[in-house]
FIKOLFI-454989 format. One record per residue (C-alpha): x, y, z; residue in three letters. Coordinates in steps of 0.5 Angstrom, whole numbers, padded with zeros to 4 digits, always signed. Example, Ala and Ser with C-alpha at 12.3 -4.5 7.8 and 13.67 -1.06 7.14 Angstrom:
+0025-0009+0016ala/+0027-0002+0014ser/
//
This chain:
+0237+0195+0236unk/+0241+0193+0229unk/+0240+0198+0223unk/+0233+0197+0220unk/+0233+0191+0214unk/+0227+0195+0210unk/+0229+0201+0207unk/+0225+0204+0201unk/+0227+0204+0195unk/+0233+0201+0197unk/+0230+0194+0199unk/+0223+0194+0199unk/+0217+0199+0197unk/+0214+0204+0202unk/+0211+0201+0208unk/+0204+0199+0207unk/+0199+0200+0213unk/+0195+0193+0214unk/+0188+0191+0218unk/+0190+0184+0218unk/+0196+0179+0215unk/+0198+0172+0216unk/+0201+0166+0213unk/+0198+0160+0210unk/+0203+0153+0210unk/+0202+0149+0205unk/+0197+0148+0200unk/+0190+0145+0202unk/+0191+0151+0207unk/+0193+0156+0202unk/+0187+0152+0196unk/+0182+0153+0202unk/+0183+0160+0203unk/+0183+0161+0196unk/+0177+0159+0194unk/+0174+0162+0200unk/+0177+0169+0197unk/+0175+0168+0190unk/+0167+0166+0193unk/+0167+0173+0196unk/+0169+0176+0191unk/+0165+0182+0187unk/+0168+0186+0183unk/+0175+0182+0181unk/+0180+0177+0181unk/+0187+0179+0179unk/+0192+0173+0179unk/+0199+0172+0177unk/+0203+0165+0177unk/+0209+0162+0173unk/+0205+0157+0171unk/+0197+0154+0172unk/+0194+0148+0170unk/+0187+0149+0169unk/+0184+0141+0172unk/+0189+0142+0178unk/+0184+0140+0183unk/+0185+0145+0189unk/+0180+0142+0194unk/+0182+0134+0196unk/+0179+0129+0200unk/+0173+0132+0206unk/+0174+0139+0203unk/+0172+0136+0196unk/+0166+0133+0198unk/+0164+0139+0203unk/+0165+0144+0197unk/+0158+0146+0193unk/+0162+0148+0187unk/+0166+0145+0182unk/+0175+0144+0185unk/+0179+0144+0179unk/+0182+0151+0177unk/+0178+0153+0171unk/+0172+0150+0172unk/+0171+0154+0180unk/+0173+0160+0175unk/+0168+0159+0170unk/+0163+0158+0176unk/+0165+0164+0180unk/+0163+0168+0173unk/+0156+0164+0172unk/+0155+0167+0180unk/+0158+0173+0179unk/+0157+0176+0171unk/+0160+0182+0173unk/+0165+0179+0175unk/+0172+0180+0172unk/+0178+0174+0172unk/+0185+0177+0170unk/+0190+0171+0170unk/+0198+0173+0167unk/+0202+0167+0166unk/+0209+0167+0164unk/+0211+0166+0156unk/+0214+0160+0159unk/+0222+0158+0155unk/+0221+0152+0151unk/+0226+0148+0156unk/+0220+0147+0160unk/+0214+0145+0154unk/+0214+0138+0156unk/+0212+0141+0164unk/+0206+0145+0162unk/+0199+0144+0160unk/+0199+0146+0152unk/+0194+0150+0149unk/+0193+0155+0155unk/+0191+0160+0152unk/+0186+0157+0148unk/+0185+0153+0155unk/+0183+0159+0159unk/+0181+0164+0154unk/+0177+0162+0147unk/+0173+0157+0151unk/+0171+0160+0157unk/+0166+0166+0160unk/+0168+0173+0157unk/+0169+0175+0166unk/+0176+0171+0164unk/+0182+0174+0161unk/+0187+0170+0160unk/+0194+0173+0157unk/+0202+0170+0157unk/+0207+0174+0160unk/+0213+0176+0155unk/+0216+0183+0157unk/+0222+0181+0160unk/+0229+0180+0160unk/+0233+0175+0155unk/+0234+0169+0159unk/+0228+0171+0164unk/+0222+0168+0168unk/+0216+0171+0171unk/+0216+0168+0178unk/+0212+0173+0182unk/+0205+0168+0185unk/+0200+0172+0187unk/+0192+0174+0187unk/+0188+0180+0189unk/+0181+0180+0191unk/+0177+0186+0189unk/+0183+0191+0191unk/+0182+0188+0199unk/+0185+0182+0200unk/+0192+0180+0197unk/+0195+0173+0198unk/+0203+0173+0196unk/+0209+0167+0196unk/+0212+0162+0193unk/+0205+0157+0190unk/+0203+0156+0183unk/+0196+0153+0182unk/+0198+0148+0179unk/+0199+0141+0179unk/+0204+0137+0185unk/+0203+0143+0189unk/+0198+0139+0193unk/+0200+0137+0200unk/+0198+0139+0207unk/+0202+0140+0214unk/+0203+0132+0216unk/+0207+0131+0210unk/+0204+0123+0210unk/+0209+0120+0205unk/+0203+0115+0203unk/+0197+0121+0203unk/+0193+0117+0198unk/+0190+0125+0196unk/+0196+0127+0193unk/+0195+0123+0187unk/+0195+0127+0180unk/+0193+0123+0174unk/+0193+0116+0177unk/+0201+0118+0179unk/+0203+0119+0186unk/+0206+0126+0188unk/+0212+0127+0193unk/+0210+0131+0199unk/+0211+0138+0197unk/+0212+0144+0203unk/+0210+0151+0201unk/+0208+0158+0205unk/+0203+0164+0201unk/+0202+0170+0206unk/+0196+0173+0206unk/+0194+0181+0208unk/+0189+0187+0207unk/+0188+0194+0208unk/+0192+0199+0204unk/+0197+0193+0202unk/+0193+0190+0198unk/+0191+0196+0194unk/+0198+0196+0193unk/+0198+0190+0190unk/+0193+0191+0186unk/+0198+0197+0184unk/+0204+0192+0181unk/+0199+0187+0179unk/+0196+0193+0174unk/+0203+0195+0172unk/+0206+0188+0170unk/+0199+0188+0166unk/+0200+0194+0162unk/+0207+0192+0161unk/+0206+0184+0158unk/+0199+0187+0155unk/+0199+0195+0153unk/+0191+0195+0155unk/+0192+0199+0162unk/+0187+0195+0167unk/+0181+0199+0168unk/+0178+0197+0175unk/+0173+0199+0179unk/+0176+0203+0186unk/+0176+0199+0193unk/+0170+0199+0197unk/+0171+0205+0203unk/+0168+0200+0208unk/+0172+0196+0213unk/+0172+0189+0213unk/+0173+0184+0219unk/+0180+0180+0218unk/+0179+0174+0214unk/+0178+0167+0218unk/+0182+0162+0215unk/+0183+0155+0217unk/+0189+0154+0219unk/+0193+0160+0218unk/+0198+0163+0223unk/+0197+0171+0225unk/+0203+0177+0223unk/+0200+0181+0228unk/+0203+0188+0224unk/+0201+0194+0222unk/+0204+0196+0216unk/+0208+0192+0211unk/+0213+0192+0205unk/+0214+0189+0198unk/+0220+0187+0196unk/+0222+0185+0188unk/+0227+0184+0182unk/+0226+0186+0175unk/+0232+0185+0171unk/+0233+0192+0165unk/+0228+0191+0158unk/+0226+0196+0153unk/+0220+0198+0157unk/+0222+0198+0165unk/+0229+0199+0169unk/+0232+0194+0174unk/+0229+0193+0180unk/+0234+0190+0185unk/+0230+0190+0192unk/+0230+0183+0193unk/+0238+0182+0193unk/+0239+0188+0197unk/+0234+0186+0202unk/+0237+0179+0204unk/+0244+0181+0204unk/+0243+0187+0208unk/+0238+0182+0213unk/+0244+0178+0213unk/+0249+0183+0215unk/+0246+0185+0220unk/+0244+0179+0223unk/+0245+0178+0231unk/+0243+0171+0233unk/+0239+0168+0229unk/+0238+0167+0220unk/+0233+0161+0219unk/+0232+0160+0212unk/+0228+0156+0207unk/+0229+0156+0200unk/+0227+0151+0193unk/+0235+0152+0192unk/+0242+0157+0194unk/+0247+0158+0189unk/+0247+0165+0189unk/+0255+0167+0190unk/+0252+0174+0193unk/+0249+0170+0199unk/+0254+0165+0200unk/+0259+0171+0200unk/+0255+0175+0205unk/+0254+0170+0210unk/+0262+0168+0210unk/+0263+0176+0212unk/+0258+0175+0218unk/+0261+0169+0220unk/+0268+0173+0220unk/+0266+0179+0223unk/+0269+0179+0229unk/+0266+0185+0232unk/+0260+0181+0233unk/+0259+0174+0235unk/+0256+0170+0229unk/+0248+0168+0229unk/+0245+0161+0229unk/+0244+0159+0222unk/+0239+0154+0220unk/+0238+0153+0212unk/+0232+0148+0210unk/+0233+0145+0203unk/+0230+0140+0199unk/+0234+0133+0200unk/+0235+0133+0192unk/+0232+0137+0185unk/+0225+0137+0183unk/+0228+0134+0177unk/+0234+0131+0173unk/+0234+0137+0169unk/+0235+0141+0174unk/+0240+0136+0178unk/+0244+0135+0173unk/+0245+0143+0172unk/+0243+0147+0179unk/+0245+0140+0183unk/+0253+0141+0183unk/+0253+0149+0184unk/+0249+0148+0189unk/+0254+0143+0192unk/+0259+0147+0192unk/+0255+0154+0195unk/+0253+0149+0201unk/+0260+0146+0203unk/+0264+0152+0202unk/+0258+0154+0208unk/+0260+0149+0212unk/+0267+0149+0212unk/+0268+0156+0214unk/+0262+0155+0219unk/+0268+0150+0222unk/+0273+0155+0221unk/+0269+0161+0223unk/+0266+0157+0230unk/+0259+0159+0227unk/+0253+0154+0229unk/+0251+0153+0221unk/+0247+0147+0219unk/+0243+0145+0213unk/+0236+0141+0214unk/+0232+0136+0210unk/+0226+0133+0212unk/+0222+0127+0211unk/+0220+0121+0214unk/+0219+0113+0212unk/+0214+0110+0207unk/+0211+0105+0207unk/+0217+0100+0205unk/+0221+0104+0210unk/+0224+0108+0204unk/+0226+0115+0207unk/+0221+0119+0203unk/+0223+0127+0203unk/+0219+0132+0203unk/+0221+0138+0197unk/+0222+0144+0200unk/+0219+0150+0196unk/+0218+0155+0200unk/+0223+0162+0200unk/+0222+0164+0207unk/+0228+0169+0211unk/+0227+0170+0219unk/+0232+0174+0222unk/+0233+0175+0229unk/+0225+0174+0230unk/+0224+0181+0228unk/+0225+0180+0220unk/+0220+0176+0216unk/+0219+0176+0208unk/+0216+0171+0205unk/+0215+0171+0197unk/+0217+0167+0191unk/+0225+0169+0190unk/+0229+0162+0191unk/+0237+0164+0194unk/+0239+0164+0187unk/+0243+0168+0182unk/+0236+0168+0177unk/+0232+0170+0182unk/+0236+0176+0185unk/+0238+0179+0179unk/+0233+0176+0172unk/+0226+0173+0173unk/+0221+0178+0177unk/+0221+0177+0184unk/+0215+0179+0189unk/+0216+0178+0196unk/+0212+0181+0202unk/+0216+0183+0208unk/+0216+0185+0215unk/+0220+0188+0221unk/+0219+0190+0229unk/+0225+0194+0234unk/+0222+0192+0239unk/+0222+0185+0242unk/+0216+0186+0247unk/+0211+0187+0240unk/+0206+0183+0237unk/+0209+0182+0231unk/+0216+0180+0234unk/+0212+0175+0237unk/+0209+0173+0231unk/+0215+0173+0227unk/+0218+0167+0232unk/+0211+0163+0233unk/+0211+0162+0225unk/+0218+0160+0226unk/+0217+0156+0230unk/+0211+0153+0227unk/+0214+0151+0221unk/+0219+0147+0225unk/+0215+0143+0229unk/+0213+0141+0222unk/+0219+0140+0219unk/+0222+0136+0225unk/+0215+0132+0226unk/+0213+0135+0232unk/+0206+0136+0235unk/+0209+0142+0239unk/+0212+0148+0237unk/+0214+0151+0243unk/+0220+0146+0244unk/+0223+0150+0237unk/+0222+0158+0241unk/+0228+0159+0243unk/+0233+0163+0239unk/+0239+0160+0244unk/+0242+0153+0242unk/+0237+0151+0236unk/+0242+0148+0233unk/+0244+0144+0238unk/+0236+0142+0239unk/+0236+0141+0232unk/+0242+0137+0232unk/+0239+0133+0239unk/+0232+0130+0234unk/+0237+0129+0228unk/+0240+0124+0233unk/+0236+0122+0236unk/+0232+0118+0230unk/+0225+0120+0231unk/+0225+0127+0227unk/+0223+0128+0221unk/+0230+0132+0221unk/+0236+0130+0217unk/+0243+0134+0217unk/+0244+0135+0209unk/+0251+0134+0207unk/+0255+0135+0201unk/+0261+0134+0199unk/+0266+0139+0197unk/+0267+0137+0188unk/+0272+0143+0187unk/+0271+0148+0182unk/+0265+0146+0177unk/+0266+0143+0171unk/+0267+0146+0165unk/+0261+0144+0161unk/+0256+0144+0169unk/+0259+0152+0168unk/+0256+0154+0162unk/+0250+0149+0164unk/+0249+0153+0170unk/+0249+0161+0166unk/+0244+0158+0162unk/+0239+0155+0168unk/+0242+0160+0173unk/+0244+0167+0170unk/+0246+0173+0174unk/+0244+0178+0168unk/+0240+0178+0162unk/+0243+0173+0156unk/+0242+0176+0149unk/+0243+0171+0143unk/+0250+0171+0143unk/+0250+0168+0150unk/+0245+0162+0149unk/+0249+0161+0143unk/+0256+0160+0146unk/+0254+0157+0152unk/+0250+0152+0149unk/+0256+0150+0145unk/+0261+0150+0150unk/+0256+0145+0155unk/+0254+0141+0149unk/
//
């Protein structure tokens, strides 16, 4: 058995016991068991995002018509408060940069605040770092049952695990929406309190008022039934996080630890998914375990989206990317490594290839690791923005968690390949050279993601990048000159 990935402290937070866990992928499962949640709910909701939009509808198509309750956001919530007055909504936003005005919904907190019932407490989160983002996405009910991963309530995320390119649901004001991929894990028990615990902690910090909530309830719950989700059979887990220094709070540098060390010790595979890869420190840790010549080197499959969200972040994040990615490549050549980088999509209805956006941040190591959170492979989200991931680990092949591990794995793809069976996908032995069987063959979803070699970035994409993707907090000074430089 490797050295163990989870170290508190050091990698993650003190093991956690659990009653149930699972993982809900893309966001018609996630939205469905959310509103179930929030229904249930009696004493409180805690919920943290990067951004919200108060009209994104959560429930679509037979799942709106089935509802016997409102399914745009901020109604559902002022709905809940109606059923429930006792019922206190805490919801904490990022006090997002100016860059990103022209992407939110103005006017939140008069939105989510002043208008609606007074069980809704609405703030903007500003404690940070200069330069930094809070990413965390996460929701607590009632200290009993937490949800954490990498999905916004928020519009465009909508899409279900068929990824249709012509999906007549995934409209949003009369625009249709690209095919967008996500994954959210879900757990109960003490893991849940604890979650409570950080959500109260970033609460005090973005607000000064401590949050006074009623104690969990004493009895136990069954495990929650929600279409869809596929089971991780533990019984305890971890969470991971990144905070950079302020004022008022020290660093927290979990997560980049947590990924090098699953990287380093890694013996036969390392599947990940991830909105972006531009972190040096990754792209270096996975060069010294291809180079290890102690050790034959894993299998390593990287899923990506074929292209940025937007032009902005293309023309910023696009070429760093590029070059961290065919760096990969050839030293995979080099090393003999079996490394690819995937995309998925599938043709619409003009014979377009229509990709589907990967925006999910996923880790599967050897089938006995797992985290599932809201930190991308990015310098940002390793050192700067505040990160939460939820994490498990199993020594022991033969264990119900270690076979969960590898049937998400290889649920997620099926998905990606379009394929109706995931058993294909189980093996760790040759999964490369399976999935560059379906890339040949023309009647996978799958793609190889090449990319071309630039060399070193220019010097105007450079500072670009330190703005958009810094490895430490940027003071006034910083933003001026970089600005300057890149202008």
């Amino acid at each position: 058995m490797s050295e163990p990935i989870l170290v508190p402290r050091m990698t993650s937070s003190e093991p956690a016991s659990v009653r149930s866990a699972g993982v809900l992928v893309d966001a018609r499962d996630y939205y469905r068991a959310l509103c179930k949640t929030l229904l249930a709910a009696k004493r409180y909701v805690l919920i943290a995002g990067w951004q919200f939009d108060s009209k994104v509808r959560l429930l679509r198509g037979l799942d709106a018509a089935r509802a016997a309750h409102p399914v745009e956001l901020l109604p559902f919530l002022e709905h809940l408060c109606e059923r429930r007055p006792h019922l206190s909504i805490y919801l904490l936003a990022w006090d997002y940069s100016a860059v990103f005005a022209l992407e939110r919904e103005w006017m939140q907190r008069l939105i989510f605040e002043w208008s609606t019932p007074r069980g809704i407490h609405f703030h903007f989160d500003a404690e940070h770092a200069a330069g930094a983002s809070h990413h965390e996405k996460m929701v607590v009910a009632d200290g009993e049952l937490a949800f954490v991963g990498g999905l916004d309530l928020a519009r465009s995320r909508w899409d279900d695990r068929t990824h249709d390119p012509a999906n007549a649901l995934r409209v949003e004001r009369g625009v249709p929406q690209k095919p967008y991929h996500e994954t959210m894990a879900f757990c109960t028990g003490e893991a849940a309190r604890a979650l409570t615990e950080h959500f109260s902690e970033r609460w005090l910090l973005a607000t000064g008022e401590p949050l006074a909530l009623p104690a969990a309830p004493s009895e136990r719950r069954s495990g929650p039934k929600f279409p869809g989700a596929l089971p991780i059979r533990c019984r305890e887990l971890a969470y991971s996080r990144t905070r950079a220094e302020t004022p008022r709070a020290p660093q927290v540098s979990q997560i980049k630890k947590l990924y090098e060390r699953a990287i380093a010790v890694s013996e036969r595979l390392i599947y990940v998914e991830t909105q972006y890869f531009t972190a040096r420190s990754l792209h270096d840790a996975l060069v010294e375990r291809m180079r290890d010549r102690a050790r034959p080197p894993p299998e390593i499959v990287l899923l990506l989206p074929r292209g940025a969200d937007t032009p902005k972040e293309n023309l910023v994040i696009g070429p760093a990317q590029d070059e961290v990615v065919s760096s990969l490549l050839e030293e995979a050549q080099r090393t003999g490594t079996r490394f690819r980088a995937y995309y998925t999509g599938a043709p619409g209805p003009d014979g377009e290839l229509v990709p589907t956006f990967i925006h999910s941040k996923l880790v599967v190591v050897d089938d006995r690791f797992l985290s599932i959170g809201s930190a991308n492979f990015t310098n940002r989200s390793l050192a700067l923005d505040t990160e939460l991931n939820l994490c498990w680990e199993c020594d022991d092949s033969a264990l119900p968690l270690w076979r969960s591990i590898g049937a998400l794995r290889a649920s997620l793809l099926a998905e990606h390949a379009g394929a109706a069976d995931p058993r294909p996908f189980r093996p760790l032995a040759g999964l490369v050279d399976r999935l560059d069987a379906l890339v040949s063959s023309g009647e996978s979803k799958l793609h190889h993601r090449t990319v071309p070699r630039n060399g070193s970035l220019p010097e105007r994409l450079f500072h670009l990048e330190r703005v958009f993707d810094p490895d430490r907090p940027l003071d006034d000074l910083d933003f001026e000159t970089l600005f300057e430089r890149s202008a």
